[in-house]
C-alpha positions in Angstrom: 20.2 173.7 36.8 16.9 173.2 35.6 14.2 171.6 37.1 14.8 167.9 34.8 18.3 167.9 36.3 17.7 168.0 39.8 15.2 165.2 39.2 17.8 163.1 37.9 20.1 164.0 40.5 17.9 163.1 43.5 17.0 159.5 41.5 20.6 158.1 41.4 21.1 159.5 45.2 18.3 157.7 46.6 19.5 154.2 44.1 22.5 154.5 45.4 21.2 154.8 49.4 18.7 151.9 48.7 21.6 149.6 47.1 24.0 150.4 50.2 21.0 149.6 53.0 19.9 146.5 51.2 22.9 144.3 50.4 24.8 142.3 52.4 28.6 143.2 54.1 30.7 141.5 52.4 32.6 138.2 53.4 36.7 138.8 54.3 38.6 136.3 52.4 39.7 133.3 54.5 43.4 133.3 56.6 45.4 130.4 55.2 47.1 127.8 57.9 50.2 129.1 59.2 52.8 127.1 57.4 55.3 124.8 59.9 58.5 125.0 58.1 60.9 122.0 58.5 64.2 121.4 58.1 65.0 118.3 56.3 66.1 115.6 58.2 64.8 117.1 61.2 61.7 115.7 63.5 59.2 118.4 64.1 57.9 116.6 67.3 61.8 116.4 68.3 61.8 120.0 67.8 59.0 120.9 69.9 60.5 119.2 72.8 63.7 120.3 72.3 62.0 123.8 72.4 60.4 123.0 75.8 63.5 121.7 77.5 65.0 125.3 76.4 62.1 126.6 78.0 62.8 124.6 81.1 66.5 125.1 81.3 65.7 129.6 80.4 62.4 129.7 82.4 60.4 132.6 82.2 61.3 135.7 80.3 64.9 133.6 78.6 66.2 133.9 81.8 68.3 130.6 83.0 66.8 128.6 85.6 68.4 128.4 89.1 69.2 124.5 88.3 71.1 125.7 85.1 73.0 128.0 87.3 74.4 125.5 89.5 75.2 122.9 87.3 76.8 125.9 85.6 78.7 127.4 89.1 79.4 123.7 90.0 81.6 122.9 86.7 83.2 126.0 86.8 84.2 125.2 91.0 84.8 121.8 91.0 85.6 120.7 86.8 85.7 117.2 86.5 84.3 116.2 90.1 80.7 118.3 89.6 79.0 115.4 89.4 79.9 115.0 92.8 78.7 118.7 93.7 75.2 117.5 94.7 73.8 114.9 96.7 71.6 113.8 99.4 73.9 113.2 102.4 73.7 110.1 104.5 75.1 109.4 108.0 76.9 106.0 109.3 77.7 105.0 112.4 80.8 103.3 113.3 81.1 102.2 117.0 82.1 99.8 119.5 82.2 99.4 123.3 84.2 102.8 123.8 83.2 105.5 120.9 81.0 106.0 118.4 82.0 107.8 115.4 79.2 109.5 112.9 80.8 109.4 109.3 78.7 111.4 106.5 78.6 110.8 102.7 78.8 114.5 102.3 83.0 114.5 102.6 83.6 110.7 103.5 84.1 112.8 107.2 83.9 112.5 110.4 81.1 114.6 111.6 80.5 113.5 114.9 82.6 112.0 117.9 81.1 110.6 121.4 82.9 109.0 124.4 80.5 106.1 125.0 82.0 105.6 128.9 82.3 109.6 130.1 79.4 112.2 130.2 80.7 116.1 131.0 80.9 118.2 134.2 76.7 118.1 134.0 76.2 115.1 133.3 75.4 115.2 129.4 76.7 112.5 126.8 79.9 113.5 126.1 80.3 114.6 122.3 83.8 115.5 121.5 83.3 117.1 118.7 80.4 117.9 116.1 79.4 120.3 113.0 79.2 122.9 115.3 82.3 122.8 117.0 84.6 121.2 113.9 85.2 122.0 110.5 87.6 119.7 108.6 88.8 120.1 105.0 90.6 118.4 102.4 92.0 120.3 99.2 93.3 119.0 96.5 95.4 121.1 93.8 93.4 120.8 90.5 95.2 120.3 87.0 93.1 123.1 85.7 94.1 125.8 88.8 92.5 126.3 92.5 91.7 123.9 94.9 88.3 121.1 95.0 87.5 120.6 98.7 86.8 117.1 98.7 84.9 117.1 101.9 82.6 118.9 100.3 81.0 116.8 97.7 79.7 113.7 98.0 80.9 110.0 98.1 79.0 106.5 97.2 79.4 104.0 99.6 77.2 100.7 99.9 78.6 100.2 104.3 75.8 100.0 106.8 75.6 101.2 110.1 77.5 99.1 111.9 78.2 98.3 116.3 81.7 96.0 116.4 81.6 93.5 118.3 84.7 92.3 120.7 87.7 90.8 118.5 86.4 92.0 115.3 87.4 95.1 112.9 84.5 96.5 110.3 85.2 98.9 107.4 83.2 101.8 106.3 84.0 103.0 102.6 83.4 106.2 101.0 84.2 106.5 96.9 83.6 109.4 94.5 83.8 108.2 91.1 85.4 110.8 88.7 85.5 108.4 85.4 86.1 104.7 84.7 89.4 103.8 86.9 89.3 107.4 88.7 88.1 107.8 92.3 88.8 109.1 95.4 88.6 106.4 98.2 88.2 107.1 101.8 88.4 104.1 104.2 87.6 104.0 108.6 88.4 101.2 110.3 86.9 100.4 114.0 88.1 97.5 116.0 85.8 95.8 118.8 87.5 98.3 121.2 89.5 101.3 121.4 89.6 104.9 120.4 91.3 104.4 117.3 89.9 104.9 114.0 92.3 103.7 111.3 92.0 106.1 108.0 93.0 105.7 104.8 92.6 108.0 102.0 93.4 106.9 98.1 93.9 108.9 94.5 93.4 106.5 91.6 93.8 107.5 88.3 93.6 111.0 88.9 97.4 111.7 88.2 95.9 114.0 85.4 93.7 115.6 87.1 96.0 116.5 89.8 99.0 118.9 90.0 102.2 117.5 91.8 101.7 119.8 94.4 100.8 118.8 98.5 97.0 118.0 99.7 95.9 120.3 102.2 93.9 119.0 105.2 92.1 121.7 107.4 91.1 120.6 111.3 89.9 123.7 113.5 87.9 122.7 116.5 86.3 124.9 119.1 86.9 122.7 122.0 83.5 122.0 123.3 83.3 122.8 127.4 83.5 119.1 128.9 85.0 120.2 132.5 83.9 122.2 135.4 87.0 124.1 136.0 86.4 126.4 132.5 89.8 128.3 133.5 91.8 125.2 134.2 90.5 123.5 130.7 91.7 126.9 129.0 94.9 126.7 130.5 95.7 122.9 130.1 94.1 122.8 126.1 96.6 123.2 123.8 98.4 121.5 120.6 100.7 118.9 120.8 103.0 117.4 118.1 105.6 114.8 117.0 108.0 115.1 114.2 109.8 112.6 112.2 113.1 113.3 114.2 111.4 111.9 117.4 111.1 115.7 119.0 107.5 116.6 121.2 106.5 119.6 120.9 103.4 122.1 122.1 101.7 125.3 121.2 99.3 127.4 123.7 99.7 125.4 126.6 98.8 128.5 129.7 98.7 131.1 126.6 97.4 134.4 127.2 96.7 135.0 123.5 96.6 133.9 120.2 100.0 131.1 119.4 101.2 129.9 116.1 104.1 127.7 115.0 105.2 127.3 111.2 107.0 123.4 111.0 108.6 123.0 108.4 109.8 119.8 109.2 108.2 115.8 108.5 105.0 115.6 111.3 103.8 112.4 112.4 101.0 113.6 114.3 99.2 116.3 115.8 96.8 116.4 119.0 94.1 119.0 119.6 94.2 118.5 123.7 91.0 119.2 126.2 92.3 118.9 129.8 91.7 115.2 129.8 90.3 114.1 126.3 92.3 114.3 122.7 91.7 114.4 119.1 94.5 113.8 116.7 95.5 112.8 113.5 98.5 110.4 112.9 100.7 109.1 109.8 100.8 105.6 110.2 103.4 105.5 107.4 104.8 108.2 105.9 104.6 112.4 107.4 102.7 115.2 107.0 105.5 117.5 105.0 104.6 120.7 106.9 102.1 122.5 109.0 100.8 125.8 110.9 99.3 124.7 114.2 98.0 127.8 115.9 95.9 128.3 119.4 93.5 131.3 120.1 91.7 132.0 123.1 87.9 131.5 123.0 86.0 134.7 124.3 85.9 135.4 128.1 82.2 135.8 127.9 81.9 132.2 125.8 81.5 129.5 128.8 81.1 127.4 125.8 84.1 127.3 124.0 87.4 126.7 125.4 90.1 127.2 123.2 90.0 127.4 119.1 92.4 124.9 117.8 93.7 124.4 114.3 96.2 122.0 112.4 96.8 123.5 109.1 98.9 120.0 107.5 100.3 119.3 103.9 100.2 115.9 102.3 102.3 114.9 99.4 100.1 114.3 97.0 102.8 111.2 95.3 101.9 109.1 99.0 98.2 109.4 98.3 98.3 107.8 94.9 101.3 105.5 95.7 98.9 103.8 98.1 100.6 105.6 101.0 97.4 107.7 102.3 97.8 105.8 105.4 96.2 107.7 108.7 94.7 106.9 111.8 92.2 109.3 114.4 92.5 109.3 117.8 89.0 110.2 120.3 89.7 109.3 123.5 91.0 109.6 126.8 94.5 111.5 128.1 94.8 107.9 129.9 98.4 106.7 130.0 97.9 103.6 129.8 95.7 103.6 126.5 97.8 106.7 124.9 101.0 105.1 124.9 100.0 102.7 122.7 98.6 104.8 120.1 101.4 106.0 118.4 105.5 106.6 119.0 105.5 109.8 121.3 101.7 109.9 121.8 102.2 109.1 125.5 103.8 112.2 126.1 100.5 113.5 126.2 100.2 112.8 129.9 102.4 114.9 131.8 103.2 112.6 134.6 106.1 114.8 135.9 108.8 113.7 134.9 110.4 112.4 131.0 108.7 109.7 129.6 111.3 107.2 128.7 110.9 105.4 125.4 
């Protein structure tokens, strides 16, 4: 290369260096708007609130929200009565002079039972029974398979606390609304005075939503300690029962372990017996079609408990939506006087040493 040629070759090197240093970087080309592509006849706004009630209902990461999950768990449980499946529950009081009986809208049920006049062995108001010692239940065979515990969804009812006064009879009413014309209606009745609780129970318009099979209802109680004598209360608390063909009957009365019986047989009513208190359930009308009544010895070390109790009792299902879902409780005393009248047989509840005659 001669020495004209390197000249030149160093001039368009340092044009080139000076061009590069003095101009301006150049400009990127502007990003167009993202475009919002819409279906016709579709509301974009609609859309985007659609989208955030998805959001809502998946919560973070598309997962489903807990509320999704029970609505979801509650149709699969309970079909069409999970509307029913939640609720804020409520209590009522019924009483008079002699008891006063805590109904819930959680169930329609009783949830708790006290003997206005008596206090136990230490001098406490005496509760017969309570969440703690009781647990009810009433199953009904669904069209669409298994069985909806009705005591545990929740009723409507519009019935205040209420104290009945002398000569009068007030109404509590629980409803749980399936569709127009289909409920479930549970009805107590307190008079001025007693230790009766008249019960009716109603299935209207749910002949669809029903198999024609029996109703179960479910009483176990943990008999509360009311007496001194825990050993004498274990050995005189036991089951008693009447059946349609006028017989009485008992289960675990001085038992030394656990006693069942399997009736087969039309029941009209069935006694969990204390020493000196009762709880039963009666037919006013019709029978229970069958049961399993069975007794089991609280444990030795439980000074709480005296005996575990239970009435296992099938309805027909045609006397509750007939209108024939007549019942009645009894909380009260083992007095003669007051027992016999509370239904036939109930008297023999007393023993008073020798055959009741009737």
């Amino acid at each position: 290369m001669d020495r004209n040629q390197a000249i030149g070759i160093t001039l368009i090197f340092l044009i080139v260096g000076l061009y590069l240093y003095f101009s301006p970087p150049s400009t990127p080309p502007a990003q167009r708007p993202a475009t919002q592509t819409v279906t016709p006849g579709t509301d974009p706004s609609r859309s985007a609130t659609l989208s955030e009630g998805n959001a809502a209902r998946l919560g973070s990461a598309g997962v489903p929200s807990t509320d999704s999950l029970a609505e979801a768990r509650n149709r699969s449980a309970y079909g069409r009565f999970a509307t029913a499946a939640a609720g804020t529950e409520r209590e009522i009081a019924l009483e008079n002079a002699d008891v006063k009986v805590t109904l819930s809208t959680r169930g329609g049920r009783v949830k708790r039972v006290q003997l206005k006049k008596y206090q136990t062995f230490d001098g406490k108001p005496l509760i017969l029974l309570d969440e703690q010692s009781s647990q009810l239940a009433l199953e009904i065979p669904a069209a669409a398979g298994g069985k909806i515990d009705l005591y545990q969804l929740y009723f409507q009812t519009s019935s205040p606390a209420t104290v009945v006064a002398t000569g009068d009879t007030n109404r509590v009413r629980f409803r749980l609304e399936v569709a127009p014309n289909q409920f479930v209606e549970q009805t107590y009745a307190l008079a001025g005075q007693g230790y009766q609780v008249a019960y009716d129970l109603r299935l209207a318009g749910l002949e669809k939503e029903i198999r024609k099979e029996p109703v179960r209802f479910y009483w176990q109680d943990n008999l509360k300690r009311l007496e001194k004598d825990l050993t004498q209360s274990r050995n005189k608390s036991l089951i008693t029962y009447f059946l349609a063909d006028e017989s009485f009957e008992k289960v675990g009365e001085n038992s030394t372990g656990p006693q069942e019986s399997k009736v087969s047989q039309p029941i009209r009513w069935v006694s969990l017996r204390h020493q000196f208190f009762s709880q039963a359930i009666i037919a006013r009308e019709t029978s229970f079609a069958s049961g399993v009544l069975q007794t089991t010895d609280a444990d030795a070390a439980d000074s709480s408990v005296v005996k575990t109790l239970t009435a296992d009792l099938l309805l027909p299902v045609a006397d509750l939506q007939g209108g024939g879902g007549k019942f009645a409780f009894y909380f009260g005393p083992n007095s003669y006087p007051i027992v016999k009248k509370v239904a036939e047989g109930f008297g023999e509840n007393v023993d008073l040493g020798w055959p009741v005659v009737r």
